[in-house]
N, C-alpha and C positions, 0 to 999 in steps of 0.2 A: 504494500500500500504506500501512497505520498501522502505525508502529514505536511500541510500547511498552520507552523505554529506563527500564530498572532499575536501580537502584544496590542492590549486595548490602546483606545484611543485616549489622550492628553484628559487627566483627570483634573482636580480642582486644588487648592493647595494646600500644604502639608498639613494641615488641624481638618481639614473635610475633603478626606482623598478620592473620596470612593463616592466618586461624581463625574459624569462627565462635563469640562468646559465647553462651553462654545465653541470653539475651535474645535476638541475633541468629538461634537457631533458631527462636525465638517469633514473632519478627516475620517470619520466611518464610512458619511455616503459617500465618499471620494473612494474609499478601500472598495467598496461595493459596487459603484462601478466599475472601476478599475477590473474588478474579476470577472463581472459580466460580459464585457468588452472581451477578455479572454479567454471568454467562454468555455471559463473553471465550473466544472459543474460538482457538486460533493456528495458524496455518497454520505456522507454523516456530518454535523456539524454538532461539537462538544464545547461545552463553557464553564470557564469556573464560576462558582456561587457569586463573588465578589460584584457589586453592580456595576463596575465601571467595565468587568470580563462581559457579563452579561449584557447589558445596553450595548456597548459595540457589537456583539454576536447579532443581537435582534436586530440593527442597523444595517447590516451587510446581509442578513439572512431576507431581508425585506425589501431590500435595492434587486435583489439577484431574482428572488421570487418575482416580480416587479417585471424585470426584463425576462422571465420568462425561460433561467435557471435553473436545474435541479439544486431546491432549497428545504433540505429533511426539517422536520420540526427539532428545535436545538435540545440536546442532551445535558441537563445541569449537573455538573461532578464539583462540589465542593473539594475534591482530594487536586484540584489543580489551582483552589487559591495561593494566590502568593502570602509570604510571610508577611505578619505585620510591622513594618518597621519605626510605628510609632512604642510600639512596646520594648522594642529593643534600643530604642533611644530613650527610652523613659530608663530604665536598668543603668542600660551601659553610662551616660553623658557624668553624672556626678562625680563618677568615681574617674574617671577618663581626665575631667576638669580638674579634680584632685591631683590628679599622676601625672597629666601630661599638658607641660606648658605651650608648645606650639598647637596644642588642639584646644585651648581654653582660648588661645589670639581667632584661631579660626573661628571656633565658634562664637565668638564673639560678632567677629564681620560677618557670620554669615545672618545672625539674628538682623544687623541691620542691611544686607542683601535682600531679605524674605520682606521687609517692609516694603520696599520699591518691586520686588519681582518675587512674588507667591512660587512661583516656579522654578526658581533656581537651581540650576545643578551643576553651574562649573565652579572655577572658584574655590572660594573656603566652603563653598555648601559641598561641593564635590566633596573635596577632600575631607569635609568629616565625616556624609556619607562612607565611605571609602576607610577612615579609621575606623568607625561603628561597627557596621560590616565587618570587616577585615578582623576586628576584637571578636565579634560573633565566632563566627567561622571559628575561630582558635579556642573558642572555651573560654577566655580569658577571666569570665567573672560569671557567675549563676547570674541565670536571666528568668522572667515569668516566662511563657509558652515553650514554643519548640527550640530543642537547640537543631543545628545548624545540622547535625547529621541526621534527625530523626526527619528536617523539614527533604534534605536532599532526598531520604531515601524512600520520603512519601510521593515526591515525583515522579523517579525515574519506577516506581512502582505501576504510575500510570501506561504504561509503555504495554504490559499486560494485560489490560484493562482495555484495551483499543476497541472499536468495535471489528467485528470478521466484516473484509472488502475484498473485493478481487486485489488482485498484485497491480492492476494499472490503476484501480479506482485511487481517488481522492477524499482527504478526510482537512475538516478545519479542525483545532483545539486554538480557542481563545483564551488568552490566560498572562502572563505580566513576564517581565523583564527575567526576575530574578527563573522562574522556573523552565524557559526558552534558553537561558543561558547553560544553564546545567544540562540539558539534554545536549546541546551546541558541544560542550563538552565533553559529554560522555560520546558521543558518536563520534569525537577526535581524540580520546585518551588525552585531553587535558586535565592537570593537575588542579587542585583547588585554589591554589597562587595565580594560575591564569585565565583560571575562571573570573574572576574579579575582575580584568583587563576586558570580557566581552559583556559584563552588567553597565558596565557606565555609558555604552555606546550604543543598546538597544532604543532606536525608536520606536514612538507611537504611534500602531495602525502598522508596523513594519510587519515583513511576513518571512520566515526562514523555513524552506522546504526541506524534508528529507524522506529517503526510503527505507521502508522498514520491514524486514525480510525473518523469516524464524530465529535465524540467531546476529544478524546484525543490523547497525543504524547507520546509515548511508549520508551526510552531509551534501545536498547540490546547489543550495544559496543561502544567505545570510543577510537579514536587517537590510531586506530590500524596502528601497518607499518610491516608486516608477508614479505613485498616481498621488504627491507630492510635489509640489517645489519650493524650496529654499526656505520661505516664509513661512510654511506651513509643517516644518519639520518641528517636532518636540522630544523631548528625550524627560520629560516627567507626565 
């Protein structure tokens, strides 16, 4: 089968994530044509719980039915939400802020980046995303929810879970950054250090195909945005 994994479209910002922005509705019906145009037809369409997974899913499931598509009724699997990363910043930042002096400057600039741009992610917002993160991943301190191995290995468990398609049919799964990244990695034996280097670069409404065969996962494109330009690219 080809799994087209999607990352929703541009959410709202970091205190009310799990919205779609304006723009982020734009860049659905843009994904959905975009697909209809070439005339991807899907044998199954999966979403994760999260509404910003699911409103993009229903968006491009509705442009394609629309243009007259093969558009299955969407499939909700909560086991392909992404992590929440307000919980892991609530944990991790005090004690981070405590330990570590160049990430208490950053976050500092980044509290006043987020006033002017809700959205921000290069910068000191990057880069404390990217320390967070990056302290996750390593255990570094007890956190509430999942750690970081139990979230990887509810992912790549979805892999099992697929629905049965022919070998040429097409399937969507919508679903966020962090969990397109990790599959990106497992289908290239990337290490958990270089995983990190393909989260910070997933766009919104991007699409990464791969094929997926009894025992392996086939990488053939990556954090494509063709029905995009420039302006309309977002990476939160």
């Amino acid at each position: 089968m080809i799994i087209y994994f999607i990352r929703h479209a541009q959410a709202g910002s970091r205190d009310n994530y799990d919205r779609l922005s304006e723009l982020g509705q734009e860049q659905a019906q843009l994904l959905g044509e975009y697909l209809a145009a070439q005339e991807v037809n899907f044998s199954a369409i999966i979403s994760g719980a999260m509404q910003r997974q699911r409103h993009t899913a229903a968006t491009v499931r509705e442009t394609l039915a629309r243009r007259e598509r093969n558009a299955p009724e969407i499939i909700v699997d909560e086991q392909w939400n992404e992590f929440t990363l307000l919980t892991v910043y609530q944990s991790y930042v005090p004690r981070l802020l405590a330990e570590e002096a160049e990430f208490a400057r950053d976050y500092a600039e980044m509290q006043e980046m987020l006033k002017h741009d809700p959205n921000a992610v290069r910068g000191a917002a990057g880069r404390c995303d990217a320390m967070v993160i990056t302290s996750w991943m390593q255990h570094r301190y007890d956190c509430e929810g999942e750690t970081w191995q139990i979230f990887k290995d509810r992912i790549l468990s979805r892999l099992d879970a697929l629905p049965e398609v022919g070998s040429d049919e097409a399937i969507a799964v919508f679903t966020s950054a962090t969990p397109i990244s990790i599959m990106t990695s497992y289908a290239l034996g990337l290490s958990d250090e270089k995983f990190i280097k393909l989260l910070g670069v997933i766009g919104n409404t991007s699409i990464t195909t791969m094929r997926k065969t009894d025992d392996d996962l086939r990488l053939f494109s990556f954090n494509s945005t063709p029905h995009l330009n420039d302006r309309k690219r977002t990476y939160r």
